[in-house]
ZARO-477613 format. One record per residue (C-alpha): residue number from 1; x, y, z. Coordinates in nm, 4 decimals, always signed. Example, Ala and Ser with C-alpha at 12.3 -4.5 7.8 and 13.67 -1.06 7.14 Angstrom:
REM residues 2
+-----+----------+----------+----------+
:  nr :        x :        y :        z :
+-----+----------+----------+----------+
:   1 :  +1.2300 :  -0.4500 :  +0.7800 :
:   2 :  +1.3670 :  -0.1060 :  +0.7140 :
+-----+----------+----------+----------+
This chain:
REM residues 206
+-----+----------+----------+----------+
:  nr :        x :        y :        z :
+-----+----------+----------+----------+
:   1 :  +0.0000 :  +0.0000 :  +0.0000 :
:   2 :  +0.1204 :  +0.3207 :  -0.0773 :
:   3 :  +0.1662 :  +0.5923 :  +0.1864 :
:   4 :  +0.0224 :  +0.8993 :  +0.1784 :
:   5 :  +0.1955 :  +1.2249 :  +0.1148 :
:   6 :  +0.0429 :  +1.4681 :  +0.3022 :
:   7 :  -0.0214 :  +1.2737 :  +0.6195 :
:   8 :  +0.3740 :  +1.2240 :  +0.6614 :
:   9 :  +0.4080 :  +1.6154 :  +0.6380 :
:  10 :  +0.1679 :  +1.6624 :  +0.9207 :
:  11 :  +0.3364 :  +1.4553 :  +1.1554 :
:  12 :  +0.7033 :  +1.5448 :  +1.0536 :
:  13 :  +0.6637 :  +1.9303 :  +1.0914 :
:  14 :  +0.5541 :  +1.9374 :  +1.5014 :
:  15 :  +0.8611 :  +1.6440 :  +1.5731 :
:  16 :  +1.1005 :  +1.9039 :  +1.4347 :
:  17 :  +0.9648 :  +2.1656 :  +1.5970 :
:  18 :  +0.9762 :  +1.9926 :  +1.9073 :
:  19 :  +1.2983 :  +1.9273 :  +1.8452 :
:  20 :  +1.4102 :  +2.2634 :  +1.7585 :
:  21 :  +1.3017 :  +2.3682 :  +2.1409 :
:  22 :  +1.4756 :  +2.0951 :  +2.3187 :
:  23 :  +1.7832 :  +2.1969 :  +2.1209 :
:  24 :  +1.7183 :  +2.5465 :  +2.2284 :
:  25 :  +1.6584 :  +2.5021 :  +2.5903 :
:  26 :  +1.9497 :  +2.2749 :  +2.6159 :
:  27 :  +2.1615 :  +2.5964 :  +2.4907 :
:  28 :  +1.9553 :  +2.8453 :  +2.7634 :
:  29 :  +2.0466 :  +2.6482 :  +3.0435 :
:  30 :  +2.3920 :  +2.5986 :  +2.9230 :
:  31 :  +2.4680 :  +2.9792 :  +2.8344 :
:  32 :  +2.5185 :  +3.0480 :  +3.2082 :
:  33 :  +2.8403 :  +2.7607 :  +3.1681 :
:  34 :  +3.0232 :  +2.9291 :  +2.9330 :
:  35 :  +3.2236 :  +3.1970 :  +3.0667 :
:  36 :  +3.3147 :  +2.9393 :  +3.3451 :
:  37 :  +3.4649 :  +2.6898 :  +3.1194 :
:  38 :  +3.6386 :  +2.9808 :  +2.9072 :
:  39 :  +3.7641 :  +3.1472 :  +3.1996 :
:  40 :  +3.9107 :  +2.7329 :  +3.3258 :
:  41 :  +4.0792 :  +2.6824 :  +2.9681 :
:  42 :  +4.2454 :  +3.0259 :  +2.9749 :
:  43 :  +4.4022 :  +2.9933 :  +3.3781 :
:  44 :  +4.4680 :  +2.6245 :  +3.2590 :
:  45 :  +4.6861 :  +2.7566 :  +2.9382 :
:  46 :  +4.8174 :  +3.0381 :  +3.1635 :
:  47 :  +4.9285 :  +2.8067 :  +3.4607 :
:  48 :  +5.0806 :  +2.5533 :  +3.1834 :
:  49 :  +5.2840 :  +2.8253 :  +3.0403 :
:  50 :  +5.3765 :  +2.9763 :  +3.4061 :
:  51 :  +5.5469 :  +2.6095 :  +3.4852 :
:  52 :  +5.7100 :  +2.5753 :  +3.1643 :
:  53 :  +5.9034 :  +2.8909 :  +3.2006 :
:  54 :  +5.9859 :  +2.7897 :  +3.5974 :
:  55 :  +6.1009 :  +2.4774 :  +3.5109 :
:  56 :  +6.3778 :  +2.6329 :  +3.2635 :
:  57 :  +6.7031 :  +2.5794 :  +3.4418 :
:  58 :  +6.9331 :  +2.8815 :  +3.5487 :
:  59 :  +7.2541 :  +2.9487 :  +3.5440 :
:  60 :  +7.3946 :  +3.0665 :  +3.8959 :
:  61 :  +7.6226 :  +3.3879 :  +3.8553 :
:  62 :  +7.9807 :  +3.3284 :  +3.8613 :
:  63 :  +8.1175 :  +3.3338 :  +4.2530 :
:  64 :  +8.3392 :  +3.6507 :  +4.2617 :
:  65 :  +8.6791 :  +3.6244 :  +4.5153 :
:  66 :  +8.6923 :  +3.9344 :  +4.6901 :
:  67 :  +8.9493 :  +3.9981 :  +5.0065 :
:  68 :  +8.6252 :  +4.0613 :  +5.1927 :
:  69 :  +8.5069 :  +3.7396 :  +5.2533 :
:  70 :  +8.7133 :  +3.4624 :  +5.2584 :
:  71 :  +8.4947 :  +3.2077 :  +5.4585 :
:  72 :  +8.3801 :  +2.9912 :  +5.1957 :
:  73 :  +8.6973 :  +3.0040 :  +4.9686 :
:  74 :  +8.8119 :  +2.6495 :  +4.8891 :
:  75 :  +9.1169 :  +2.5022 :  +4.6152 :
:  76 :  +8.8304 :  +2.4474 :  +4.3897 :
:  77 :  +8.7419 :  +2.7690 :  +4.3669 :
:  78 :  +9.0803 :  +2.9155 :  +4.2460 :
:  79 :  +9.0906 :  +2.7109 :  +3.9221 :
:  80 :  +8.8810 :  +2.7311 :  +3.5899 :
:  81 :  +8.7093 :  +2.3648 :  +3.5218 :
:  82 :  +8.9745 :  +2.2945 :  +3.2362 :
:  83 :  +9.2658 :  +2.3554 :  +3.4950 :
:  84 :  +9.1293 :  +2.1777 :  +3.7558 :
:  85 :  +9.0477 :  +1.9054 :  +3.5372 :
:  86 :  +9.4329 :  +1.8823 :  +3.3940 :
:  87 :  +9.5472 :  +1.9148 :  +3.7825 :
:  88 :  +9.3475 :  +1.6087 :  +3.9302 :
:  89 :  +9.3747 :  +1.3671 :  +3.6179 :
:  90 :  +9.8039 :  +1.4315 :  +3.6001 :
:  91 :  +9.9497 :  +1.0741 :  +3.7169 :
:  92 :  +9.9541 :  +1.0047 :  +4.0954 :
:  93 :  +9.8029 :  +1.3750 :  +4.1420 :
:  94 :  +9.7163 :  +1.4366 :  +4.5034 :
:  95 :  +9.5988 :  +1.8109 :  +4.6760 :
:  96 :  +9.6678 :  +1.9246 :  +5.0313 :
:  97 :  +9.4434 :  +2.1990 :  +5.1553 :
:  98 :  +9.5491 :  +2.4138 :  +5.4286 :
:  99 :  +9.6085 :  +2.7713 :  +5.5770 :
: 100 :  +9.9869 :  +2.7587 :  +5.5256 :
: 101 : +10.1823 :  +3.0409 :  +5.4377 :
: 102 : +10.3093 :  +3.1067 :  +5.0901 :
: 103 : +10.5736 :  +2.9132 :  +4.9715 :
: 104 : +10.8682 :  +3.1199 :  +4.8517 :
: 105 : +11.2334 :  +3.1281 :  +4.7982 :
: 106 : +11.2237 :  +3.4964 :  +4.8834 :
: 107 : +11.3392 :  +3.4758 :  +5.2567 :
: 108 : +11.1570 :  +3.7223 :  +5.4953 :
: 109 : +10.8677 :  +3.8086 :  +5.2293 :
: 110 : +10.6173 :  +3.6246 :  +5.4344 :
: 111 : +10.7107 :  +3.8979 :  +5.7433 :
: 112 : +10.7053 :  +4.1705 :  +5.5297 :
: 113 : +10.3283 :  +4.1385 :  +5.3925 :
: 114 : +10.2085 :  +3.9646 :  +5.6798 :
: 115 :  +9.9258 :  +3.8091 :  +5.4631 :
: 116 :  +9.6086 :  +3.6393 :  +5.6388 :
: 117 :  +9.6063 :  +3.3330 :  +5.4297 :
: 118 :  +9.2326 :  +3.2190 :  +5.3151 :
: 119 :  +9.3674 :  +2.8926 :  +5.1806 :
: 120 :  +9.6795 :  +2.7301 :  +5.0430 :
: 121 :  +9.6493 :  +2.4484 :  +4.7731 :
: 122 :  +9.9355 :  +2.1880 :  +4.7428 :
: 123 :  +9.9677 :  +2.0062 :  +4.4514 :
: 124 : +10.2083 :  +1.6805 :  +4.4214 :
: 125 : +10.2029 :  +1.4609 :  +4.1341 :
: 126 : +10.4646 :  +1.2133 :  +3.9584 :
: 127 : +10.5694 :  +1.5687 :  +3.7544 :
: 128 : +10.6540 :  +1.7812 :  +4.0560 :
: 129 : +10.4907 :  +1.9763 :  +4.2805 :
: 130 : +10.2807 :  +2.3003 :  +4.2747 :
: 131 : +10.1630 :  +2.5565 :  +4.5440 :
: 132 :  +9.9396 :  +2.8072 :  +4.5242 :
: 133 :  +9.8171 :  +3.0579 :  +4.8027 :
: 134 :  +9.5046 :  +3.3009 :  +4.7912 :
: 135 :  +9.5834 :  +3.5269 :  +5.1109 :
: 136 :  +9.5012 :  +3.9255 :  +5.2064 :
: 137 :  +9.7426 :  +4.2060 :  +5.2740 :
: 138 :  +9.8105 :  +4.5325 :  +5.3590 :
: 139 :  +9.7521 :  +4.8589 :  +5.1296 :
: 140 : +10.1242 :  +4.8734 :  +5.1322 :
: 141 : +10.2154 :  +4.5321 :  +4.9848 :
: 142 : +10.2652 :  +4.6424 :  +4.6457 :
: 143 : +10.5548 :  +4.8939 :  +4.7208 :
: 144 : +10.7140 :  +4.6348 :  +4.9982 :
: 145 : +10.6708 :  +4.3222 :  +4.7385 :
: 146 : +10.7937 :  +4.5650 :  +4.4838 :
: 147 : +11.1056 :  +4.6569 :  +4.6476 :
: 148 : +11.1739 :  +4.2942 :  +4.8199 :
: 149 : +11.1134 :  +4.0885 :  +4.5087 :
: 150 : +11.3367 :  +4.2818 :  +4.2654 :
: 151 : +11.6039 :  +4.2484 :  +4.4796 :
: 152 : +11.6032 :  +3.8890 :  +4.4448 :
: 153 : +11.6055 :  +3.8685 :  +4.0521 :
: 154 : +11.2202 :  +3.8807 :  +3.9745 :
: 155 : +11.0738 :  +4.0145 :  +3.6701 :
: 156 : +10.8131 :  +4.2923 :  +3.8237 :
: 157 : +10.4990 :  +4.4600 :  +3.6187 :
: 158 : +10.3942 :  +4.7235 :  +3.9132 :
: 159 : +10.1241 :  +4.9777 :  +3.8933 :
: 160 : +10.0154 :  +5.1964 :  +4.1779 :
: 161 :  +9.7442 :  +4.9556 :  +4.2969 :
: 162 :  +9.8502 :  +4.5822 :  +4.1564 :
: 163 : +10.1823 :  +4.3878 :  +4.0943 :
: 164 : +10.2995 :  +4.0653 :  +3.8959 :
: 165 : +10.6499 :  +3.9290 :  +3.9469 :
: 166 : +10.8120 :  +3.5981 :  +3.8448 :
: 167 : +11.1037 :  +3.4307 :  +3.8439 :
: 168 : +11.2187 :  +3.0644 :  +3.7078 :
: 169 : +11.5162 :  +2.9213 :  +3.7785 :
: 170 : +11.6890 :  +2.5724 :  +3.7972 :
: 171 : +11.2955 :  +2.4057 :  +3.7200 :
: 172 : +11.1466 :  +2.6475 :  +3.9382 :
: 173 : +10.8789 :  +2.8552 :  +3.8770 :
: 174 : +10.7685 :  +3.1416 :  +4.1225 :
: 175 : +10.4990 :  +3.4326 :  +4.0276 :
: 176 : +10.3174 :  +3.6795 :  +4.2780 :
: 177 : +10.0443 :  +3.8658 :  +4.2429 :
: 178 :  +9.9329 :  +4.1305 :  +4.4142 :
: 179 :  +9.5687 :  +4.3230 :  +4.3486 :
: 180 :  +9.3386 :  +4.5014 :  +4.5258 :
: 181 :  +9.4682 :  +4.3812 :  +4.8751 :
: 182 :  +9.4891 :  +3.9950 :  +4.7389 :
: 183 :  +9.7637 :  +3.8304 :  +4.7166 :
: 184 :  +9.8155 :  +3.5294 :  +4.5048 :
: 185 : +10.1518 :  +3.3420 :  +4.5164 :
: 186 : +10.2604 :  +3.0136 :  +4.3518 :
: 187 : +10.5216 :  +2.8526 :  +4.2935 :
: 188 : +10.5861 :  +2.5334 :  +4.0800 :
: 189 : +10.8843 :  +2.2723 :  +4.0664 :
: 190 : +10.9372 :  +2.0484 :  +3.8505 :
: 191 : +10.5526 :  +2.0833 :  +3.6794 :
: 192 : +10.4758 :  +2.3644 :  +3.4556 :
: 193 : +10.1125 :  +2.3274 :  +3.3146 :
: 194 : +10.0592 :  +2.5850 :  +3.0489 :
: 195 : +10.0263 :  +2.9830 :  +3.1798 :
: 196 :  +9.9344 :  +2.7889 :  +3.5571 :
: 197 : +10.0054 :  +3.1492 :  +3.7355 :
: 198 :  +9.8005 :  +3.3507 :  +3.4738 :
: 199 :  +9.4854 :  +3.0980 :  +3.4407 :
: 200 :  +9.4390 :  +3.0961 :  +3.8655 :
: 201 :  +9.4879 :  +3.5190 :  +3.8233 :
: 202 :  +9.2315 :  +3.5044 :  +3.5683 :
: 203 :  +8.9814 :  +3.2603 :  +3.7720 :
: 204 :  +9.0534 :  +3.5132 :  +4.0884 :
: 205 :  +9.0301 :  +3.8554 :  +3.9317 :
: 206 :  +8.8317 :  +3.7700 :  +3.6138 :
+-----+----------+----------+----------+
């Protein structure tokens, strides 16, 4: 039997009106949603992109060695990582730490400056030995080092305020270096790494 036309019309047209007003209502009562859910998606994007840039790492700024505060100074802290990584892989390399005086074939120097030693680094490996002190002096020290080391054969660059003197002879290797009330001395026998004296200036003073 065929169906008739017209009767299929009448019952289609109030369905999809009813339809129509569920489909509105169902937006009316969630209208009042929106904002709400906008508002969580944005502070959720927000708070994702606040972590992300907390959880880049940071590089801590370089530790500067001032004659102020010497309470925290270790050996490690006078050498660059490719220096200290030459010192401690040499054969048989082992390091003393202590608050020695600087080691020097200039006799009296030590009572002339009168340095308050922050630490003294002793190096010994199947090459020789090294030494190297980080200490404080007087405002004076440059003239008196001045003075006391060119009267024992050293090569002296001296400025008003800083000083760098060194001396080698028979395999030994002595440099001081005076700046800004620091004093670094060192002195090597026997084992020469390459510029030793100027890498630990550059390490102390930048």
């Amino acid at each position: 039997m065929a169906r008739t036309g017209g009767r299929s019309l009448w019952l289609a047209v109030p369905i999809g009106m009813i339809c129509l007003a569920v489909v509105g209502a169902l937006g009316w009562l969630a209208a009042p949603q929106v904002p709400g859910v906008v508002g969580f998606i944005g502070d959720a994007l927000r708070f994702g992109s606040a972590q992300n840039v907390q959880a880049e790492p940071t590089v801590p700024p370089a530790e500067v060695i001032t004659a102020e505060d010497f309470s925290d100074i270790d050996c490690r802290a006078l050498y660059a990582d490719d220096l200290w990584a030459e010192l401690v892989w040499s054969p048989d390399a082992l390091l003393s730490q202590t608050g020695a005086a600087p080691v020097t074939a200039v006799e009296g120097l030590n009572d002339l400056l009168a340095p308050v030693v922050a630490v003294t680094c002793g190096w010994r490996s199947e090459y020789g030995t090294i030494t190297t002190t980080l200490a404080t002096v007087a405002d004076d020290a440059v003239t008196v080092a001045d003075a006391a080391l060119r009267g024992q054969g050293f090569t002296c660059d001296t400025t008003e305020t800083s000083l760098t003197c060194s001396r080698t002879a028979s395999g030994e290797v002595e440099v001081h270096r005076i700046r800004d009330g620091v004093w670094v001395a060192s002195r090597e026998s026997a084992w020469h790494p390459e510029d030793y004296a100027a890498r630990v200036a550059d390490q102390v003073w930048g």
